[in-house]
C-alpha positions as CSV (number, residue, x, y, z in Angstrom):
1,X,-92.7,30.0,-38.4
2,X,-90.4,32.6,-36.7
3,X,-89.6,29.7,-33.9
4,X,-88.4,27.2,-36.9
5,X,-86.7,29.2,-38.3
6,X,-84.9,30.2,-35.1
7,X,-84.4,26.6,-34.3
8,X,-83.0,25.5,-37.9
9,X,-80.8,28.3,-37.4
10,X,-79.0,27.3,-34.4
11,X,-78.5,23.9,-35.5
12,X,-76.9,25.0,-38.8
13,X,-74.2,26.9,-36.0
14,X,-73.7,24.7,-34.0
15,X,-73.3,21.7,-37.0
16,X,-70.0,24.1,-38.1
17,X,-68.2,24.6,-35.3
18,X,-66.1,21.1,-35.6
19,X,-64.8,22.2,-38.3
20,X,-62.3,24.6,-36.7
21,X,-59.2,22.6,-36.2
22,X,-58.0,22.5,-32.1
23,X,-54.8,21.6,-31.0
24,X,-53.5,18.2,-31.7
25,X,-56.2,17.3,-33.8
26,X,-55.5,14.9,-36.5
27,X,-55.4,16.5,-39.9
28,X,-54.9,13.9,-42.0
29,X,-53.4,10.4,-42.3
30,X,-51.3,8.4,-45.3
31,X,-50.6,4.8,-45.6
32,X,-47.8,3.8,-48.2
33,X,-48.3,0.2,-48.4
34,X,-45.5,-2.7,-47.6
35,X,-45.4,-6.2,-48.9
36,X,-45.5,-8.1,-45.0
37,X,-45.1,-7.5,-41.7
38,X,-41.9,-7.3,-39.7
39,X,-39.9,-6.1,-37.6
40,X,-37.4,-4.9,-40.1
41,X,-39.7,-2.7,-42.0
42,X,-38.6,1.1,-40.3
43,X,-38.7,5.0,-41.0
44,X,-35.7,6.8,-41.0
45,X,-36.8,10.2,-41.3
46,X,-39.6,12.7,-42.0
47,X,-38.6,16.5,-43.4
48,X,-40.5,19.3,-44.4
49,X,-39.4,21.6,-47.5
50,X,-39.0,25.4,-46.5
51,X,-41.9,26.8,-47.4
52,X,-44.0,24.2,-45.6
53,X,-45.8,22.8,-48.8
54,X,-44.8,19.4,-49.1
55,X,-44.0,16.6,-46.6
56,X,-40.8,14.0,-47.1
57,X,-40.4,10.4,-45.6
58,X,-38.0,7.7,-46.2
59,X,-38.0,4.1,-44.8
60,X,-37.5,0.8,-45.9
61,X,-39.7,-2.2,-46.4
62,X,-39.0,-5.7,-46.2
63,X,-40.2,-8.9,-47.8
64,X,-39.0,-12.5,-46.5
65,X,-35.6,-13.4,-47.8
66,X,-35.8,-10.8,-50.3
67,X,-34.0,-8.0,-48.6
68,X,-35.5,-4.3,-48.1
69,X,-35.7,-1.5,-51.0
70,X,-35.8,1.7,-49.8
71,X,-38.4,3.8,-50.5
72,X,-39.0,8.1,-50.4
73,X,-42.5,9.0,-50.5
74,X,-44.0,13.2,-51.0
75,X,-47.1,14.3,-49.4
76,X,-49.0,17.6,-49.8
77,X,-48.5,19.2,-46.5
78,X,-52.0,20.2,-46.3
79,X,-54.1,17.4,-47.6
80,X,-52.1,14.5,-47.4
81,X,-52.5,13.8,-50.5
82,X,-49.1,11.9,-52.4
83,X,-47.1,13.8,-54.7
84,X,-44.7,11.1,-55.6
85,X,-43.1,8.1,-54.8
86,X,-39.1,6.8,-55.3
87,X,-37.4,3.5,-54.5
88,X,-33.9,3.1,-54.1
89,X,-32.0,1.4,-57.0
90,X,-31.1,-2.3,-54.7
91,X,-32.1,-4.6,-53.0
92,X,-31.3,-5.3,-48.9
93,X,-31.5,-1.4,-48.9
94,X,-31.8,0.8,-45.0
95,X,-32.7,4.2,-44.9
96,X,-31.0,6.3,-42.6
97,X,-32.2,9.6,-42.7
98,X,-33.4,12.6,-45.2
99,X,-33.3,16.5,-45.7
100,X,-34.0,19.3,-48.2
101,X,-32.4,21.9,-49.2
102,X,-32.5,25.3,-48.2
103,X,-34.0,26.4,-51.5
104,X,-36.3,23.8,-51.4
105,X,-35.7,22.6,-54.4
106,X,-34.0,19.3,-54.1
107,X,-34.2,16.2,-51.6
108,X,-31.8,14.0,-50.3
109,X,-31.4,10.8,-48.7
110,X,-29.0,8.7,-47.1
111,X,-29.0,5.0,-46.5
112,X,-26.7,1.8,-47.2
113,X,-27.3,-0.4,-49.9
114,X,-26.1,-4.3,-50.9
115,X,-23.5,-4.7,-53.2
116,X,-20.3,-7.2,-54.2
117,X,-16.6,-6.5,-54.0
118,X,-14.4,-8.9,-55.7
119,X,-17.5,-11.3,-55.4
120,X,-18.0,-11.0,-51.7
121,X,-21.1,-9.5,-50.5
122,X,-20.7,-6.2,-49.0
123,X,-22.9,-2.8,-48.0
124,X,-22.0,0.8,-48.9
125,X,-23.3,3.9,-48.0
126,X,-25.7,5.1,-50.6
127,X,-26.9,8.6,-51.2
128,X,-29.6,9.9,-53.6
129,X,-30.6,13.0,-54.8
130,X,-34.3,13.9,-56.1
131,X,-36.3,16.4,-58.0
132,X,-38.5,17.6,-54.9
133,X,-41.5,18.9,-57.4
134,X,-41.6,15.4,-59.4
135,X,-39.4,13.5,-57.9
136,X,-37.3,12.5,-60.5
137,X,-33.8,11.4,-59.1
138,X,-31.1,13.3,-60.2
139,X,-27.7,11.4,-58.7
140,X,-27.0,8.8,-57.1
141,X,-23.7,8.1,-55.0
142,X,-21.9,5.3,-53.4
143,X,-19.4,5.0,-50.9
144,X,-17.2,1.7,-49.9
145,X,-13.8,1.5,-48.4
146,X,-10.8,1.5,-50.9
147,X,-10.4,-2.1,-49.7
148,X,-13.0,-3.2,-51.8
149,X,-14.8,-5.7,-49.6
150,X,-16.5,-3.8,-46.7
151,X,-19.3,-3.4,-44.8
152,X,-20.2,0.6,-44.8
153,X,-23.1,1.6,-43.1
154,X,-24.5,5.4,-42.9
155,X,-26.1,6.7,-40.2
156,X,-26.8,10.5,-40.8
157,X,-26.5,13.4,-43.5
158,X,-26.5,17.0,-43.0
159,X,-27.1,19.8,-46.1
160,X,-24.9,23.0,-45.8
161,X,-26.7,25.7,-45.2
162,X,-26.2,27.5,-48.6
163,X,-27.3,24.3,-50.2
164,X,-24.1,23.6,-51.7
165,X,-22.8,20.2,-50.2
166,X,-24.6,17.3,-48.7
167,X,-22.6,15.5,-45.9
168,X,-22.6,12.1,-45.2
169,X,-21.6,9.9,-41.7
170,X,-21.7,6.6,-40.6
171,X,-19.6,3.5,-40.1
172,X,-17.1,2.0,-42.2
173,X,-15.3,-1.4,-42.3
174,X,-11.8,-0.8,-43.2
175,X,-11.5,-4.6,-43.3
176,X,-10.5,-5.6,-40.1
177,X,-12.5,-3.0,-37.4
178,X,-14.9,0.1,-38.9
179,X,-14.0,3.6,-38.6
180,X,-15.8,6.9,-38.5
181,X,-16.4,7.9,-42.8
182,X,-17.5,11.1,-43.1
183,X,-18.0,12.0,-46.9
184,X,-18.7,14.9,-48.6
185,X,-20.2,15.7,-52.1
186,X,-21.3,18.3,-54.3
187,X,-25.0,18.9,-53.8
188,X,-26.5,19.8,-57.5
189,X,-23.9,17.1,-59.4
190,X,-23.3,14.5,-56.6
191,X,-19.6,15.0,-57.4
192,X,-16.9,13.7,-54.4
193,X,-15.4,16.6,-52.5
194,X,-13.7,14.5,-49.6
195,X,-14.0,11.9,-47.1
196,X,-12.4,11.9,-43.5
197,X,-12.0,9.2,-41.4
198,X,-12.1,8.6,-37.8
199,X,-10.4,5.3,-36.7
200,X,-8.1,3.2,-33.5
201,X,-7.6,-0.5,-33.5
202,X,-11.2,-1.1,-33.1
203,X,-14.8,-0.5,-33.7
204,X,-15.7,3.0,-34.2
205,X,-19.0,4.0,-35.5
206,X,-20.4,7.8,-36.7
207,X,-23.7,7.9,-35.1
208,X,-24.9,11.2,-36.1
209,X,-24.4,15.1,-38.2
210,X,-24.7,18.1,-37.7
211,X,-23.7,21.3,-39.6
212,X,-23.2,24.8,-37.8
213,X,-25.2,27.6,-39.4
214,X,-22.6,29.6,-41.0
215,X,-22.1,26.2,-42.8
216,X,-18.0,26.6,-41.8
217,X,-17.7,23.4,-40.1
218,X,-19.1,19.8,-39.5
219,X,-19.6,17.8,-36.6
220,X,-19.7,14.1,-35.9
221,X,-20.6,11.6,-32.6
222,X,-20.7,7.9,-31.8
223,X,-19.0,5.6,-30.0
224,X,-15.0,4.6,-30.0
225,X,-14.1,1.2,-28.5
226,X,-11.2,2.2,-25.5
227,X,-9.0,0.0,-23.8
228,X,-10.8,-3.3,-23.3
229,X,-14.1,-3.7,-25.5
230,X,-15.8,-0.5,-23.6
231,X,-17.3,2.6,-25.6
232,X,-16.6,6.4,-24.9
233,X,-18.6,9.1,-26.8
234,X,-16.0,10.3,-29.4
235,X,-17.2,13.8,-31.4
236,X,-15.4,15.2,-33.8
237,X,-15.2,19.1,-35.5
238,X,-14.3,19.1,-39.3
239,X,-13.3,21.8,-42.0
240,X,-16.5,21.6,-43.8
241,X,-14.7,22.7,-47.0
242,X,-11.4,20.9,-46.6
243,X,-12.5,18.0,-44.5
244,X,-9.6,18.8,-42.5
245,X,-10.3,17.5,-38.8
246,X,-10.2,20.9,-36.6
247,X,-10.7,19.1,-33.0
248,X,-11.4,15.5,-31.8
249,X,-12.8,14.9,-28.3
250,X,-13.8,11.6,-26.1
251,X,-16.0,11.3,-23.3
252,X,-15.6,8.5,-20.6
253,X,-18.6,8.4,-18.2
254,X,-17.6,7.9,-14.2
255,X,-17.7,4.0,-14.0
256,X,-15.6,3.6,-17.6
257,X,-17.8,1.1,-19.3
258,X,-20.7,1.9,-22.3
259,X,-21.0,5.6,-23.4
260,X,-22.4,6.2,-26.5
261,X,-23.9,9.4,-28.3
262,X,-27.1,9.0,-30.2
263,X,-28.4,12.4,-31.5
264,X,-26.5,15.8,-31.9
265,X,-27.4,19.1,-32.3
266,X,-25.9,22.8,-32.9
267,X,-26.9,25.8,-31.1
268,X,-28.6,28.8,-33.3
269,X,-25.6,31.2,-32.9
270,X,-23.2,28.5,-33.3
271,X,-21.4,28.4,-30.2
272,X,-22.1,25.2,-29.0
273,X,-22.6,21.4,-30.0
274,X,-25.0,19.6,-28.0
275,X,-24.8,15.6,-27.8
276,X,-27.1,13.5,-26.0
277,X,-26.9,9.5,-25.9
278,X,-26.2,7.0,-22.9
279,X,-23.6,6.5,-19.9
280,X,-23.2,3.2,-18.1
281,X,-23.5,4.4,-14.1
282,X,-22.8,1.0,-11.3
283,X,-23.9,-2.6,-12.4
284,X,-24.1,-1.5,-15.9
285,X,-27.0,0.1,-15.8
286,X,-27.7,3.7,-17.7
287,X,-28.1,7.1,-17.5
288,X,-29.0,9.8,-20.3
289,X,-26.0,11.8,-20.6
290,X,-26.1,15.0,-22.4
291,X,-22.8,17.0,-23.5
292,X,-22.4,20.5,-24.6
293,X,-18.7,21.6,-26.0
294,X,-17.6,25.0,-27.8
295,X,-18.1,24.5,-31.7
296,X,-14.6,26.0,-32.1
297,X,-12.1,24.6,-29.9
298,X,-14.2,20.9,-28.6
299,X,-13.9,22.2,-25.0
300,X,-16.6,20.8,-22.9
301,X,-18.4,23.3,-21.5
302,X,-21.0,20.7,-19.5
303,X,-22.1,17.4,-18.8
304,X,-25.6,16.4,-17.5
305,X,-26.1,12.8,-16.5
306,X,-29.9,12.1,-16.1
307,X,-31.0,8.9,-13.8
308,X,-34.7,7.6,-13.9
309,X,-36.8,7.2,-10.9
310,X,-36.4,3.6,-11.4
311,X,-33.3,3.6,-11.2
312,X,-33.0,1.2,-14.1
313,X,-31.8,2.0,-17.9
314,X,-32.2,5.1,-19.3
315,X,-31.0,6.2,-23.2
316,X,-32.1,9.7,-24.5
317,X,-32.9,9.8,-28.5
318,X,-33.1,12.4,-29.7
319,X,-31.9,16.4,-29.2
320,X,-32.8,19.5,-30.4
321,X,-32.1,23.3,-28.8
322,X,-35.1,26.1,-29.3
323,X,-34.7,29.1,-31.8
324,X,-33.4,31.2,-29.7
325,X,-30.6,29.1,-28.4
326,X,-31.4,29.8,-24.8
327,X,-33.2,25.7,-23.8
328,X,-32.1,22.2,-25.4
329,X,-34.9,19.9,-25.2
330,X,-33.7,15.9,-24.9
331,X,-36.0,12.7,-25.0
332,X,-35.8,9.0,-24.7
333,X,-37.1,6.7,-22.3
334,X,-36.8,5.7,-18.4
335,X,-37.2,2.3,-17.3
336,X,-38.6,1.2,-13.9
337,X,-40.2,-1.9,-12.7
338,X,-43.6,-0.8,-14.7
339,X,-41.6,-1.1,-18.0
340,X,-40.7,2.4,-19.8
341,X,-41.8,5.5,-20.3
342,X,-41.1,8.8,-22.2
343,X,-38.7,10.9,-20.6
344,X,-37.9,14.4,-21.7
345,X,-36.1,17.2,-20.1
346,X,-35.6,21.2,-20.6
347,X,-31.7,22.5,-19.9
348,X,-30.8,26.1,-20.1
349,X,-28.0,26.6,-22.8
350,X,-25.8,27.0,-19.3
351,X,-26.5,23.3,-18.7
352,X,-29.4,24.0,-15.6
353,X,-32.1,21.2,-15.7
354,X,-35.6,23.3,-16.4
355,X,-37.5,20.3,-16.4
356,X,-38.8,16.9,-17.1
357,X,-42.0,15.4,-18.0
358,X,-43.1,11.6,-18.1
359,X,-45.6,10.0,-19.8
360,X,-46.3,6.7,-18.8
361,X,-49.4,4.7,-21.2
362,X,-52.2,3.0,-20.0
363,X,-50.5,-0.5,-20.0
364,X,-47.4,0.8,-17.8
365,X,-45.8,-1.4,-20.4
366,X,-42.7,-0.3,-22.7
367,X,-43.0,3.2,-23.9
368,X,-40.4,5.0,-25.9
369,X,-39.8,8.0,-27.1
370,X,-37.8,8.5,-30.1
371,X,-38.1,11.8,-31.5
372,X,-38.1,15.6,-30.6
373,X,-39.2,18.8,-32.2
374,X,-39.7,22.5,-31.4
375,X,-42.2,25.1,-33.0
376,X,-40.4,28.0,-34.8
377,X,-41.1,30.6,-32.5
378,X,-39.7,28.1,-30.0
379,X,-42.5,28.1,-27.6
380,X,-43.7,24.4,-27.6
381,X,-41.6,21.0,-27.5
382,X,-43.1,17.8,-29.4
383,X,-42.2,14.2,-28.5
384,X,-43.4,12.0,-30.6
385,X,-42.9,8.1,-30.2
386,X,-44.8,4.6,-29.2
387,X,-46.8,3.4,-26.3
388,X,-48.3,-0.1,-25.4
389,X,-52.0,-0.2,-24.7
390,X,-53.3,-2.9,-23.4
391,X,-54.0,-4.7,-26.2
392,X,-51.4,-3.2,-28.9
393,X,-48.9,-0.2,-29.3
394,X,-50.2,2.9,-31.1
395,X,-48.1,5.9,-31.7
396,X,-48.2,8.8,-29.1
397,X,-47.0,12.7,-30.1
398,X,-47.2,14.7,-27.0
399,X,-47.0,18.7,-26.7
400,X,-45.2,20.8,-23.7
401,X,-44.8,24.4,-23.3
402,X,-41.5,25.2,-23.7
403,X,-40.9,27.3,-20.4
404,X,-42.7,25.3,-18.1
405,X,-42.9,21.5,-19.5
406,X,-46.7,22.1,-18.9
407,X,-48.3,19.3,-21.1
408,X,-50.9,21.0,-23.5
409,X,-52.0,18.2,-25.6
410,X,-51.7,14.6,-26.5
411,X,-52.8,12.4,-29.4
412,X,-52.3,8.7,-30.7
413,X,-52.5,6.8,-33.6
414,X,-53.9,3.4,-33.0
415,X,-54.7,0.9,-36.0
416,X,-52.5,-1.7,-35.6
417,X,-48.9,-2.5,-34.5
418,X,-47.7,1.4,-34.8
419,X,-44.7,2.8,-33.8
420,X,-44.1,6.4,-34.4
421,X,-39.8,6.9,-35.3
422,X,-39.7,10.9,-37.0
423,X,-41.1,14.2,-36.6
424,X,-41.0,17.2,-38.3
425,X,-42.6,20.7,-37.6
426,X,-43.9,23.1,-40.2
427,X,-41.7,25.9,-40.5
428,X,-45.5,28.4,-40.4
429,X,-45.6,26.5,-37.0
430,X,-49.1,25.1,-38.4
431,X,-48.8,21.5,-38.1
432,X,-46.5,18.5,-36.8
433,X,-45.9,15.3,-39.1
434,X,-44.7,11.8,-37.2
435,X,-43.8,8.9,-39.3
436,X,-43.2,5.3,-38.4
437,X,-44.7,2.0,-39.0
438,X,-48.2,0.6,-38.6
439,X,-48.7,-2.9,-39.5
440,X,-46.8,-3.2,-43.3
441,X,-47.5,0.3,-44.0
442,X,-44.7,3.2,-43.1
443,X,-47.9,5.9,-42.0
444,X,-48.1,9.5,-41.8
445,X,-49.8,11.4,-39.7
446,X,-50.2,15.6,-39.4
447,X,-51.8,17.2,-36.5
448,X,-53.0,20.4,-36.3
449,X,-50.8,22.5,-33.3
450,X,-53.5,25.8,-32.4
């Protein structure tokens, strides 16, 4: 009896010890469903609310020659479970990004919407407003050149950090070439505060936003069309009360051809703007290019160019700089006669390269990728993104240790066509949430991160 007993006993140990989460296990997964399949269908964005309870994504979905409605979906952080739902108001709708206010209390979303102009078809930036307990939206806002007929298209928002404004960037069609529009409004009523533009006699497009943390000033990159039909990185410091424009640098890589600046970000103390996007190097080919300049003047303080192993294009995606300001983490993608991979490198806030890491999938097909996070107390980096297997593409969220780039876990979503496009990090350092598409569906995913 005693040796049953002893025996049961172990089993009923040993039957509990999966339980216990390990790192980069998958916590929970949620579908939000789409009408079809294509390639249209995208995820703009995934945010987190302060206190880590709830989870935000916004994306649009697609149906034949009916246009695409965007759509903002709440999840309970811990269970996955949905809190609520919103679509945007049109039709032909693209989601561009999301964020929450400091408080917590409110969500916001910026995209571009259809719309007529004196009868002509026409897109304007649209930005919403919601309830981020019910989901109930509170304003909406649109923004269209004075012209009337336009093409506007947003590409980024930033919140202030006292919650007071939501800022708004993008490109703008001023009827004959599009301009930089960078718009500001009133965060609790939606009213107008101002709108700056950015503009030469050609196309000039707002790529991305970022807000320094005393919440005094704004910051803006792209890409601004030179002499000729070549691109320079143009970035731009505003008065974030006044939109007054306090400084205005370009950047034109060594060979004068196609620079452009994807992501941005702001160091903790303030002192710095970080852009990362592309430079064309010889036979148009490109490098990651990485810019730091000082928040208050626009002088450059450093500029890394980054060229693969293949010695074939390279674009970096995405930027973000650790708590304590001292690394600024960049990943994209390296190509090379196997395809791509993930590429992501470590730089000292002096602009020294740390490290870099690759990940190539098990196809050595095209892997990307496309967005970067860091754990609050600043000790890990997360890449999350999409790899091709050898029968599909799954989404792939990778984990390095901060100092070192030491890979300390991997995990991938595979169910169908998936491609992972936002991350998000709780702010307890608990968990990390990617969103993208798989199949129809824009899909969630949370994985545990100890």
């Amino acid at each position: 009896m005693l040796g049953s007993l002893a025996t049961i006993a172990l089993v009923f140990v040993v039957a509990t010890q999966p339980v216990e989460a390990t790192a980069g296990t998958e916590q929970w997964v949620e579908r939000f469903p789409g009408p079809s399949v294509t390639s249209f269908n995208h995820v703009a964005g995934t945010a987190v609310s302060p206190d880590g309870s709830r989870v935000f994504v916004t994306g649009d979905l697609h149906q034949g020659a009916g246009g695409g409605t965007l759509h903002t979906i709440a999840y309970d952080s811990a269970s996955g479970a949905q809190l609520w739902a919103s679509a945007g108001p049109r039709k032909d709708d693209r989601a561009a990004g999301v964020r929450v206010s400091p408080d917590g209390s409110r969500v916001f979303v910026v995209g571009s919407t259809y719309g007529r102009d004196n009868g002509k078809v026409s897109h304007d930036y649209l930005t919403l407003a919601y309830d981020a307990v019910t989901g109930a939206r509170i304003w909406k806002k649109r923004y269209t050149h004075p012209v009337g007929y336009s093409e506007d298209l947003a590409a980024a928002l930033g919140v202030s950090p006292d919650g007071s404004t939501v800022f708004v960037t993008g490109a703008s069609d001023d009827g004959v070439f599009t301009d930089y529009a960078t718009v500001a409004y009133k965060a609790s009523t939606g009213h107008h505060l101002w709108t700056a533009r950015y503009g030469r006699p050609d196309e000039d497009a707002a790529r991305t936003l970022s807000v320094s943390p005393d919440g005094s000033r704004v910051f803006v990159s792209g890409f601004s069309i030179s002499t000729g039909t070549t691109r320079d990185i143009v970035t731009i410091g505003y008065n974030a009360a006044t939109g007054h424009e306090l400084w205005r640098t370009r950047f034109d890589g060594a060979v004068h051809r196609e620079d452009q600046a994807n992501a941005m970000a702001v160091s903790p103390d303030g002192s710095q703007v970080f852009v990362t996007g592309y430079s064309d190097r010889s036979k148009r080919l490109r490098n990651y290019v990485t810019l730091a300049y000082g928040a208050k003047t626009g002088a450059q303080r450093w500029v890394r160019d980054y060229q693969g192993p293949g010695g074939f294009n390279n674009t970096a995606k995405a930027i973000v700089v650790s708590p304590a300001g001292s690394r600024v983490f960049v990943a994209g993608y390296r190509s090379g006669y196997d395809g791509r991979d993930f590429e992501t490198l470590a730089y000292s806030f002096a602009g020294k390269r740390l490290w870099r890491r690759a990940y190539n999938g098990p196809a050595d097909d095209f892997d990307q990728a496309t967005a970067v996070g860091v754990s609050p107390a600043g000790g890990r980096v997360y890449v999350t993104g999409f790899r091709n297997d050898v029968t599909n593409r799954d989404y792939a969220t990778l984990a390095y240790r901060a100092s070192s780039g030491e890979t300390l876990w991997h995990a991938f979503y595979d169910q169908d066509k998936d491609g992972a496009s936002a991350l998000a990090v709780n702010p307890d350092g608990s968990a990390v949430y990617v969103s993208g598409m798989s199949g129809a569906d824009i899909t969630t995913v949370a994985y545990s991160t100890s």
